[in-house]
N, C-alpha and C positions, 0 to 999 in steps of 0.2 A: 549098594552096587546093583544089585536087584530093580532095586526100581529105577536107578538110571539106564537101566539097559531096556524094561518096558517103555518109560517113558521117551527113549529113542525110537524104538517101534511103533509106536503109538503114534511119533513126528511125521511117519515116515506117510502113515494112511490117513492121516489132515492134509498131504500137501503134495501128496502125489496121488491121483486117482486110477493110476495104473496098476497099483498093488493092490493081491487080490487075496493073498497069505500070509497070514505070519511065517509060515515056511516059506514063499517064493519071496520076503522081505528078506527075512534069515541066509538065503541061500545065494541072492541076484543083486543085491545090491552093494554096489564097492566103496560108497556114499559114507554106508555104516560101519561096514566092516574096519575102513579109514580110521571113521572116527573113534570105533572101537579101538583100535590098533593104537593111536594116540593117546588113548584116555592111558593107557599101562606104559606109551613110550615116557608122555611127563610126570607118572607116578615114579618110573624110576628115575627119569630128571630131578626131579624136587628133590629127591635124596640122595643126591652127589654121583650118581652111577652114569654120567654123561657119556661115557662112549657105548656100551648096553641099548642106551636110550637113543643114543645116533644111528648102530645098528637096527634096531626094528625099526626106528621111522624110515631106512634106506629099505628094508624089507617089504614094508608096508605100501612102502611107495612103487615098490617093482611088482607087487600085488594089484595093486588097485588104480593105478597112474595116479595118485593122488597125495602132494609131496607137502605134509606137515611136520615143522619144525617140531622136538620134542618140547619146546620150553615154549610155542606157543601156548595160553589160556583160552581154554574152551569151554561154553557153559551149558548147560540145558538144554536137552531138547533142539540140537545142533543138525542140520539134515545138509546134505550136499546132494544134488539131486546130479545125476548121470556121471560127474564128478573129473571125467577125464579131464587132465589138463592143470584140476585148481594145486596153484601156490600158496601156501600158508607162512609166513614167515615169523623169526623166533620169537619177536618181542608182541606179536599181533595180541591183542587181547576181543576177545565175540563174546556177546551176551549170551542172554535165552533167547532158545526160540528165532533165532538166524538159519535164514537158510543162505546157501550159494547155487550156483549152478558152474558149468563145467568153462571149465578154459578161465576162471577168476583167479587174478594175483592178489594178494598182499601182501605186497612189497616194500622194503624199503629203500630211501632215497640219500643215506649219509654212512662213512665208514666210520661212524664210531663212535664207540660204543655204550650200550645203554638205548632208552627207547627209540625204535625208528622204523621200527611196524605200526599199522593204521590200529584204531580201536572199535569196535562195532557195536553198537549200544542192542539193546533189549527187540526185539522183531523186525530188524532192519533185511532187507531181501535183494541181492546183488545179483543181476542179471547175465548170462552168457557173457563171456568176453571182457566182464569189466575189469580195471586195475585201479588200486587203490593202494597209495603209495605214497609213502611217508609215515610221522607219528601226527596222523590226522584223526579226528573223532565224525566217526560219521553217525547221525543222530536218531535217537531210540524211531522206531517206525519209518523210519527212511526206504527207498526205493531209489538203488543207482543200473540205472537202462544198461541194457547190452552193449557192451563194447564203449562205455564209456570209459573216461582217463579222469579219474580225481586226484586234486591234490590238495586241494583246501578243505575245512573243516566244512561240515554238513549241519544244519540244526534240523531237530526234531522234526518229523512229518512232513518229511519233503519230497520232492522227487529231483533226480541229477540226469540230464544228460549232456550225451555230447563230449566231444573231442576239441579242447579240456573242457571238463564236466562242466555244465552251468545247473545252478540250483534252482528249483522253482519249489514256491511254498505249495507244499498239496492244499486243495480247496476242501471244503467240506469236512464233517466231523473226523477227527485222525481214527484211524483205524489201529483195533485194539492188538497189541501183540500175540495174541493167542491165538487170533486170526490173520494170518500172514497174508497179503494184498500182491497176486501173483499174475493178477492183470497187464503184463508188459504191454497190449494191444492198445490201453489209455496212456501211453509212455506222451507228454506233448512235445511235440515234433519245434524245438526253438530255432531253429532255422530257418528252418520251412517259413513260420510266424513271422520272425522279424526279416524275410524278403516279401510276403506280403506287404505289409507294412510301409518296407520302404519302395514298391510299386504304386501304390496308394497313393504317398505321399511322391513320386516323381510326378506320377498323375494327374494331382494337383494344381502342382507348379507348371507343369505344361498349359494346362488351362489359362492360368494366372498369367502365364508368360503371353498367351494366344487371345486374351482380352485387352491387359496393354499393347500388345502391339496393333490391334486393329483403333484403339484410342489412339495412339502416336497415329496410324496413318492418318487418321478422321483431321486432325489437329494440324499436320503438314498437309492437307490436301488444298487446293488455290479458292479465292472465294466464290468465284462463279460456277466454280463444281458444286460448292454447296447450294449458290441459288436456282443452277438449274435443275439439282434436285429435286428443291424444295418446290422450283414450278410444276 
């Protein structure tokens, strides 16, 4: 217990460079306190004491704004950074070394019963805003952009954006879970891209269109247009 509670402390000054104490970690942040608060709500879940465990996490959540089911699974080294907002839902299951940020759901998308929260593999990092929802696996070192909407499964070392999520396979060596990849500012913009694109490509076709057509007039033109041209 000891060292899962350093080694939350520990999460906290890898990934936030705003902490500057183990005391103002200890004392400011609702991230941890959360997750603390969790870690004893599904110690008493796991052991049949379901409403105890309903209580604190309704405590915990009038605490911290931060509403985790007791029966969600949480692993290692877990950081919620500013926190307001996030949903955690029962069946969710998070690796190590996950972080979130504030206003993220994990939600589910079916009444019944049995898995229907999302699953988050080992360093995957979920930006402002997003929702992920369903019993979808989103994949170990993953990155899902702000305010995006997933609901399909994710593989490994990718990045998701957009409304609904589109996946894009991250380029370069995947980056390692220990080192969380918090760069939202390289998020690639798939929108933005595929209207480029298809500007480009009308572009084109305008050309294309603007060179047959002066061939068709040449071809309909009378012949003595062409030979006084041509004198």
């Amino acid at each position: 217990m000891i060292q899962t509670i350093r080694d939350d402390i520990r999460s906290v000054f890898q990934r936030d460079p705003a902490a500057r104490s183990t005391l103002e970690v200890l004392l400011t942040y609702p991230g941890l306190h959360a997750v603390w608060g969790h870690r004893l709500a599904h110690w008493l879940w796991e052991r049949g004491w379901k409403l105890p465990a309903r209580w604190l996490s309704h405590l915990n959540r009038a605490l911290t704004g931060i509403e985790i089911h007791p029966g969600a699974r949480i692993g290692p080294r877990f950081f919620i950074d500013h926190g307001m907002g996030v949903v955690i839902g029962e069946t969710a299951e998070i690796g190590a070394d996950v972080t979130l940020y504030h206003g993220v759901t994990l939600g589910g998308t079916s009444l019944e019963p049995g898995k229907r929260h999302p699953t988050l593999e080992d360093g995957v990092v979920v930006g402002a805003g997003a929702k992920i929802l369903g019993d979808i696996r989103i994949g170990r070192n993953s990155r899902v952009g702000g305010n995006a909407v997933v609901v399909k499964p994710v593989p490994s070392d990718s990045v998701v954006v957009g409304i609904p999520g589109e996946v894009v396979k991250r380029k370069g060596e995947p980056t390692p879970a220990s080192v969380p990849d918090l760069d939202h500012g390289e998020l690639p913009d798939v929108v933005g891209d595929t209207l480029v694109d298809l500007m480009q490509r009308v572009r084109r076709l305008e050309e294309q269109l603007e060179v047959r057509e002066e061939s068709r007039a040449s071809a309909s033109a009378p012949p003595w247009l062409h030979s006084s041209s041509e004198g």
